[in-house]
C-alpha positions as CSV (number, residue, x, y, z in Angstrom):
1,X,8.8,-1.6,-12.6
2,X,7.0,-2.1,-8.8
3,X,9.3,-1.9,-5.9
4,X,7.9,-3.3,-2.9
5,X,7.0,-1.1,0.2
6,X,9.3,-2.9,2.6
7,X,11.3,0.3,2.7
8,X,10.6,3.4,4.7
9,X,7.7,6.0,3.5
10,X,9.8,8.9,3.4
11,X,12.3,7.5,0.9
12,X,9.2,6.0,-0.9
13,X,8.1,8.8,-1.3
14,X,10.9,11.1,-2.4
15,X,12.3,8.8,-5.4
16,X,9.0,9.0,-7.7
17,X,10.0,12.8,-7.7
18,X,13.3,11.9,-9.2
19,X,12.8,10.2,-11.8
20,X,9.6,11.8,-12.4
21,X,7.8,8.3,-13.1
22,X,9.5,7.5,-16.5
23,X,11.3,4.8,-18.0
24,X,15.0,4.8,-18.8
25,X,13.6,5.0,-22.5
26,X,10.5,7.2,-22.1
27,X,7.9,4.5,-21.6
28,X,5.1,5.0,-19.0
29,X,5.6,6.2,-15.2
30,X,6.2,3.0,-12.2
31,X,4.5,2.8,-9.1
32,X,5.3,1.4,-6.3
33,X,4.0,-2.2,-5.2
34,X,3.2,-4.3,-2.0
35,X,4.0,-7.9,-0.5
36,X,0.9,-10.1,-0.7
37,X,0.5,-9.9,3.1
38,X,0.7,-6.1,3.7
39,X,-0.6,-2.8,3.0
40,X,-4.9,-3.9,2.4
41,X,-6.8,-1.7,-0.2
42,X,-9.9,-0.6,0.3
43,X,-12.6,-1.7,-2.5
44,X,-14.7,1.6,-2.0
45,X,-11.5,3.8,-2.8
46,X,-10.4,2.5,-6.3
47,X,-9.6,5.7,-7.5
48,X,-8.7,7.0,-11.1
49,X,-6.4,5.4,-13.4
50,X,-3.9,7.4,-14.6
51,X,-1.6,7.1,-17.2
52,X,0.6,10.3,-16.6
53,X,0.0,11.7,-13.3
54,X,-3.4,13.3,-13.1
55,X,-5.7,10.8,-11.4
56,X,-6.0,9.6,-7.9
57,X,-5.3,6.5,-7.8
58,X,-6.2,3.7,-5.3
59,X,-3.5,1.3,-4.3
60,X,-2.8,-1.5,-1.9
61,X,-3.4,-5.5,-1.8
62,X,-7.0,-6.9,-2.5
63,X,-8.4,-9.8,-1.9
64,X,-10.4,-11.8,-4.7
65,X,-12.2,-15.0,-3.6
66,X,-11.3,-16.3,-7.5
67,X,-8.7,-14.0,-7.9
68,X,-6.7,-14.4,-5.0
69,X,-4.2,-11.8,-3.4
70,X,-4.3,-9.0,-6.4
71,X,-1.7,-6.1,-6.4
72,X,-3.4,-2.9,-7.9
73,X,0.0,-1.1,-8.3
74,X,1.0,-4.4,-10.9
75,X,-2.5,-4.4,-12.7
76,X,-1.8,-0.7,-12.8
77,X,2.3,-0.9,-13.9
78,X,1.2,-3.6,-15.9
79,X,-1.5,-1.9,-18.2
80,X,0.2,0.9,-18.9
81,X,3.3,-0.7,-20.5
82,X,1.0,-2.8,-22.8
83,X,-0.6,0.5,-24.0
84,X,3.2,2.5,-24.3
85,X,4.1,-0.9,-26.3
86,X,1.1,-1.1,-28.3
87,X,1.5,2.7,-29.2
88,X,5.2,2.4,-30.3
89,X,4.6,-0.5,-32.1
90,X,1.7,0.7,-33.9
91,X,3.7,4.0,-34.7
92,X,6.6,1.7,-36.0
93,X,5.1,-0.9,-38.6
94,X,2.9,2.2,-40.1
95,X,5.7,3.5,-41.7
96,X,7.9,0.3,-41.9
97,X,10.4,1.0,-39.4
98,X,13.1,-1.8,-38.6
99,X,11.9,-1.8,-34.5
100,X,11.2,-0.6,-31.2
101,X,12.0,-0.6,-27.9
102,X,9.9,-0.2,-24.5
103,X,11.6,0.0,-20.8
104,X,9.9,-0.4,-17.3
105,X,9.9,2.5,-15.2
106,X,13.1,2.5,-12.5
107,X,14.6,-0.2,-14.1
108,X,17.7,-0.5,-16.7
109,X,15.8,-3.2,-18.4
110,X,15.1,-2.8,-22.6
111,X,12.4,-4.7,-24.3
112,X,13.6,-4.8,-28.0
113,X,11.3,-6.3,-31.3
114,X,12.7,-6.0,-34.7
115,X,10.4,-6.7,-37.4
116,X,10.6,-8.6,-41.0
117,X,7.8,-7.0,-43.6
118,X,6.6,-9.1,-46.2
119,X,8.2,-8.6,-49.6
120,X,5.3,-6.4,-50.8
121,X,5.0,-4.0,-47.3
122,X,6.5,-0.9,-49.9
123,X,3.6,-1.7,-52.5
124,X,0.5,-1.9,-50.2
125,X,-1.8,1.5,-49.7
126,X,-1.3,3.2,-46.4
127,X,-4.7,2.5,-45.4
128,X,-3.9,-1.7,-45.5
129,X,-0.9,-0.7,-43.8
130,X,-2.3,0.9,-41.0
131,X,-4.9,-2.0,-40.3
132,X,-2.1,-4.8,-40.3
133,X,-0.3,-2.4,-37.9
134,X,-3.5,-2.2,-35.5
135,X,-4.1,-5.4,-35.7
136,X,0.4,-6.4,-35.6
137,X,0.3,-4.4,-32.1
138,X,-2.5,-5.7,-30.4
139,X,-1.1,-9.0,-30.5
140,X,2.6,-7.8,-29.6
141,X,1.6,-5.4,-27.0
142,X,0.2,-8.2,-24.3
143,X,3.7,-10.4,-25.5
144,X,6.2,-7.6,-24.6
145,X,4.3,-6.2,-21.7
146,X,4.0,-9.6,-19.8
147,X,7.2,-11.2,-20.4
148,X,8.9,-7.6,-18.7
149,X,7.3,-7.9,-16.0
150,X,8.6,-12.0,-15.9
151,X,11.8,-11.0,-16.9
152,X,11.0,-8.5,-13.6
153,X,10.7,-11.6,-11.0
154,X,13.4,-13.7,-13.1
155,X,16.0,-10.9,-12.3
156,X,14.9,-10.1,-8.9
157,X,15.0,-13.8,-7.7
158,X,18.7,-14.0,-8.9
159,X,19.8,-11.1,-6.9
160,X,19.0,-7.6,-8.7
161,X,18.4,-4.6,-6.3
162,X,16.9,-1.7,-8.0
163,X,17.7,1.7,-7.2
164,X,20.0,-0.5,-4.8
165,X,16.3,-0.7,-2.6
166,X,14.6,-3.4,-4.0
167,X,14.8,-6.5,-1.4
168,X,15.4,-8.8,-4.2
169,X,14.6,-12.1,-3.7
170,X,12.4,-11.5,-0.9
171,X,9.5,-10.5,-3.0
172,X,10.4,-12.4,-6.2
173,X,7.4,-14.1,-7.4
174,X,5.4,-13.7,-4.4
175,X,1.8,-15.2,-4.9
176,X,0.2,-12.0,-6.4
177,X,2.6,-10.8,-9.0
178,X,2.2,-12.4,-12.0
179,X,-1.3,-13.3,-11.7
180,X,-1.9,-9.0,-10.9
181,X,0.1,-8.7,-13.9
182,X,-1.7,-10.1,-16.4
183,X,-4.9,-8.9,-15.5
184,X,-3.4,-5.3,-16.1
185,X,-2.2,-6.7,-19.4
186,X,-5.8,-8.4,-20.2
187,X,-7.6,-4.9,-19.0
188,X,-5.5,-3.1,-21.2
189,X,-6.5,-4.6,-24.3
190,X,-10.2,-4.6,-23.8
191,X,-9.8,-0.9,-23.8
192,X,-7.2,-0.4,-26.7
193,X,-9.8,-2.4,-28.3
194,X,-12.3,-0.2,-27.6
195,X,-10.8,2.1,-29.2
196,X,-9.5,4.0,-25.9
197,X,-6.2,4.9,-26.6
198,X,-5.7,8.6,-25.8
199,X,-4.5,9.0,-22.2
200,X,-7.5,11.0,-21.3
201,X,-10.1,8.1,-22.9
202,X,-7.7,5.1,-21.8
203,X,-7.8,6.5,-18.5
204,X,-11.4,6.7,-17.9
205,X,-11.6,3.4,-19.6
206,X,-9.4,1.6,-17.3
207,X,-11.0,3.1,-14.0
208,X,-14.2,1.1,-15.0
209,X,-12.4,-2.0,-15.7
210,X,-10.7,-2.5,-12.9
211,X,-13.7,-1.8,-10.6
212,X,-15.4,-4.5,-13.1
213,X,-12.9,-7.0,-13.3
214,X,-12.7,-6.6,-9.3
215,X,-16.3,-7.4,-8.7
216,X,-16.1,-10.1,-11.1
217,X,-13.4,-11.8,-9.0
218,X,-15.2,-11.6,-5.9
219,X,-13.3,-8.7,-3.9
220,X,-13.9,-8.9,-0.6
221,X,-13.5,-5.6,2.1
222,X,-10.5,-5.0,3.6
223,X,-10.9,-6.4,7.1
224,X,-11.9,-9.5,5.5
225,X,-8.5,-9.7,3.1
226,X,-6.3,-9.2,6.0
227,X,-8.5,-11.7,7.9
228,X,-8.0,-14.5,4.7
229,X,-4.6,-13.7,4.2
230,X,-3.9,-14.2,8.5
231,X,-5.2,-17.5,7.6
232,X,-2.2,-19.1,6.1
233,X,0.1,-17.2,8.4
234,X,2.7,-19.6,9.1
235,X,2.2,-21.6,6.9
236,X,2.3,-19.0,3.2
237,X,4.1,-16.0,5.3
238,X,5.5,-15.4,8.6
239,X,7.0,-11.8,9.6
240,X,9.4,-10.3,6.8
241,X,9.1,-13.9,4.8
242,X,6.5,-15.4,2.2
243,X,6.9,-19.5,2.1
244,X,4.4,-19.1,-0.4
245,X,5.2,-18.3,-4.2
246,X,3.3,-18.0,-7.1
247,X,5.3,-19.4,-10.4
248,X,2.9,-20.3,-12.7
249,X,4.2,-18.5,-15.9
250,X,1.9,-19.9,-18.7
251,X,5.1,-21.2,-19.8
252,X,4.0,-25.0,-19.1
253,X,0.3,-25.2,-20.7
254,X,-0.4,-21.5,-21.6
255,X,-2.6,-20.4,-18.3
256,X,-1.4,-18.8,-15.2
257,X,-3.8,-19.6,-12.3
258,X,-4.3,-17.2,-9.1
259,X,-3.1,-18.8,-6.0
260,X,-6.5,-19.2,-3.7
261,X,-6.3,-19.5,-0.4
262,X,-8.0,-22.2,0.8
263,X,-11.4,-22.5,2.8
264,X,-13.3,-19.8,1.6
265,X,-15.1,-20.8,-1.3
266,X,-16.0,-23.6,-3.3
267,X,-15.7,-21.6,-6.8
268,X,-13.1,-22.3,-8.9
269,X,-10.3,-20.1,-9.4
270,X,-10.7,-17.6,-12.8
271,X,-7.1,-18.8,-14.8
272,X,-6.0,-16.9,-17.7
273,X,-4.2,-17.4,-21.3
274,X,-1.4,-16.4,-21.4
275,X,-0.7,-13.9,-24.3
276,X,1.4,-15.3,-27.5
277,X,2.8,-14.3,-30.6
278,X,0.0,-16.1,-32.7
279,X,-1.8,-14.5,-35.7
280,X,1.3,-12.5,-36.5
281,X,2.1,-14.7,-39.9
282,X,-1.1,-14.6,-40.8
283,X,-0.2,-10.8,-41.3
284,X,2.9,-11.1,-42.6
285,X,5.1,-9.7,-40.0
286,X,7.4,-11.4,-38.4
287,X,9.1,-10.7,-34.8
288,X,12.6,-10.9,-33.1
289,X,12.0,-10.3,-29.7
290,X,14.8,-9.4,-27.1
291,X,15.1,-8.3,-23.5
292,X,18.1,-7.3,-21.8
293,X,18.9,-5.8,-18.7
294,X,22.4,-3.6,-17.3
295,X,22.3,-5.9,-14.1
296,X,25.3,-8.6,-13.3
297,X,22.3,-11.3,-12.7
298,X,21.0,-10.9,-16.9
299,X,24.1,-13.1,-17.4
300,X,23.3,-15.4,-15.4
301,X,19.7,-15.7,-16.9
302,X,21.4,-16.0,-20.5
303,X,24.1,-18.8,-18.4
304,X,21.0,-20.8,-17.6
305,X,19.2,-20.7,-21.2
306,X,22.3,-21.4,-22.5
307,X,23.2,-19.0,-24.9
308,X,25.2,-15.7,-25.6
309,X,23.3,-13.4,-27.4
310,X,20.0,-11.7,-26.0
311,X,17.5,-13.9,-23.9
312,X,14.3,-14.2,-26.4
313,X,11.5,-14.5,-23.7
314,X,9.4,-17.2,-25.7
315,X,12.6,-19.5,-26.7
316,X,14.9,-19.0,-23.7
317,X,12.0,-18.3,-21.0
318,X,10.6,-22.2,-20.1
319,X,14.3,-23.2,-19.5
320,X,14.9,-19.8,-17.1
321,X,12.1,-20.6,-15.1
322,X,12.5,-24.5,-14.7
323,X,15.8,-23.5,-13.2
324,X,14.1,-21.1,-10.8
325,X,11.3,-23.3,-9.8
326,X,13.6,-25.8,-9.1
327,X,16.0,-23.6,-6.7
328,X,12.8,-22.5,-5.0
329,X,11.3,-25.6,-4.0
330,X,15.1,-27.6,-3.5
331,X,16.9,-24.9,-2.1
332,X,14.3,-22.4,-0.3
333,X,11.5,-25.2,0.3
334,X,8.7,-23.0,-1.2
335,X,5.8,-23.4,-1.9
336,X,5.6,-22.5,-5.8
337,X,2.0,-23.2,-6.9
C-alpha cells in the first residue's frame, strides 16, 4: 500500500514505526508515495532497494520522456509484493497446499488464490513438482501483485481512507500510478528470473534495474521534471487537484501506456503487457483468484460487478473500471487517458 504525502512529515514519519512496514498478513513492508506533481527525485540519488529495511532508498517523482511521471515508492511497493507473492506461492504448490494469501502493507486488503492440482500432482517426483511450482508462481506472482495495487485505486476512488489519512479520491489513479506499478511488477520478475530471490541478492538485483529501466525511459534531472510537469499546469493539475488521470488498466487490449506529456519528444511512449494468467493450464494448475478488502466501499465494487461473492480481478475487474472511467470523465470531467 502507498499513501500519498499530502499529509504532514511528522505524522509521515511516525506511522512506518507502527506498523513496522508489514502487511496485515505478513507480506512485504509499504512505503509512502507522491502525487504526480510534487516531491521531484533526484536521478543521481537512486539509492538501494530494500526489501526489509536495510538499504537507503531513493524516493520521489521522476520524469521519463517515454515513461512519463514514474513514482519510485510504487515501482518499489510494487516489486516487492510480486516477490512476497511469488515466494508464498512457490512455497504452496511444492507441497500441494490448497492456497495462499498476500496483503499490502497498511491496508486491510487480502489477495486470496486457491489452487486445483491435476489428478496425478500426488504421483509426480518432488523434483517435477518443484519446477511446475517455479514456473506456476512466476506467472501468478505479476497477476496478484498488479491487480492489488488496481484493486488499490479502485477502492480509493470510491471513498477508502487508509489509516483514516489517505485523501481518497484525490490521488486515485493519478497519471503515474499504474504505469509506476507495473514496472515494479516487470522489474521484479527479471530478477526472480535471474534467480535473485534472497532478500540480500533480490535487493542488489533490483537497485541495478531500476537505475536501468530509468535510463532506458529517458529520465531527465530534476529541475527539468518539475519544469515538464509545470507545463500542463492548469490544464493536468492545479494546486491540491490533478484534472489529469491515468486509467489505462490493460483491461481493454492488454497494454497500459504511460501518460506523456506533450512537447518534449517525438519518441513514442514505451507501453507494457499487462501480466495474465496464461500458461497456467499448460501446467496443470488451475487458479481461483479473490481479493477482498474490510472497507464499506468493497461492496460497492462487488455492487458494480454485479455479484455477491468475492470480486475475481480478471472476471469482475473490466466491468469495475468501465464504471469508474465513466464517473470520472461524466461526473469529475477528467482527463482519463
Amino acid at each position: 500500500m502507498l499513501l500519498k504525502k499530502n499529509i504532514s512529515l511528522l505524522f509521515c514519519l511516525a506511522i512506518p514505526l507502527l506498523v513496522a512496514g508489514c502487511s496485515f498478513t505478513g507480506g512485504p513492508r509499504g512505503r509512502w508515495g507522491f502525487t504526480p506533481q510534487v516531491q521531484y527525485g533526484d536521478p543521481n540519488r537512486l539509492g538501494t532497494h530494500s526489501y526489509t529495511f536495510s538499504g537507503s532508498e531513493g524516493f520521489g517523482i521522476f520524469y521519463m520522456l517515454r515513461g512519463g511521471s514514474v513514482d519510485l515508492d510504487h515501482v518499489r511497493g510494487a516489486a516487492d509484493l510480486t516477490k512476497c507473492a511469488y515466494i508464498r506461492a512457490d512455497a504452496v504448490i511444492k507441497k500441494g497446499r490448497r492456497g495462499f494469501s498476500v496483503s499490502p502493507a497498511f491496508e486491510i486488503t487480502t489477495n486470496k488464490i486457491r489452487f486445483q492440482y491435476p489428478p496425478h500432482w500426488d504421483a509426480l517426483p518432488q523434483t517435477e513438482k518443484d519446477g511446475i511450482a517455479h514456473e506456476a508462481a512466476l506467472i501468478i506472482a505479476p497477476v496478484v501483485a498488479y491487480n492489488s495495487t488496481l484493486w488499490h485505486e479502485m477502492i480509493t476512488w470510491k471513498g477508502t481512507h487508509f489509516m483514516f489519512i489517505e485523501p481518497e479520491h484525490t490521488s486515485a489513479f493519478s497519471w503515474d500510478d499504474l504505469y509506476s506499478n507495473l514496472i515494479g511488477v516487470k522489474l521484479a520478475m527479471r530478477a526472480i528470473k535471474d534467480g535473485h530471490i534472497t532478500n540480500a541478492d533480490y535487493d542488489e538485483a533490483m537497485t541495478s534495474l531500476i537505475a536501468e529501466e530509468f535510463e532506458k525511459l529517458q529520465v531527465v534531472s530534476r529541475a527539468r521534471a518539475k519544469e515538464i510537469t509545470e507545463s500542463v499546469r492548469g490544464t493536468w493539475h492545479t494546486t491540491g487537484k490533478l484534472i489529469k488521470r491515468n486509467m489505462d488498466s490493460g483491461y481493454d487490449d492488454g497494454m497500459v501506456t504511460p501518460s506523456i506529456i506533450p512537447g518534449y519528444t517525438d519518441e513514442e511512449p514505451i507501453s507494457r503487457t499487462m501480466p495474465t494468467f496464461d500458461g497456467l493450464d499448460e501446467l496443470g494448475i488451475k487458479v481461483k483468484y479473490t481479493i477482498s478488502s474490510a472497507y464499506f466501499e468493497n461492496g460497492e465494487l462487488k455492487r458494480i460487478a454485479g455479484i455477491k461473492t468475492a470480486v475475481e480481478p480478471t472476471q469482475h475487474f473490466p466491468t469495475i473500471m468501465e464504471n469508474i472511467e465513466a464517473e470520472a470523465i461524466n461526473k469529475y470531467g477528467y482527463m482519463i487517458r
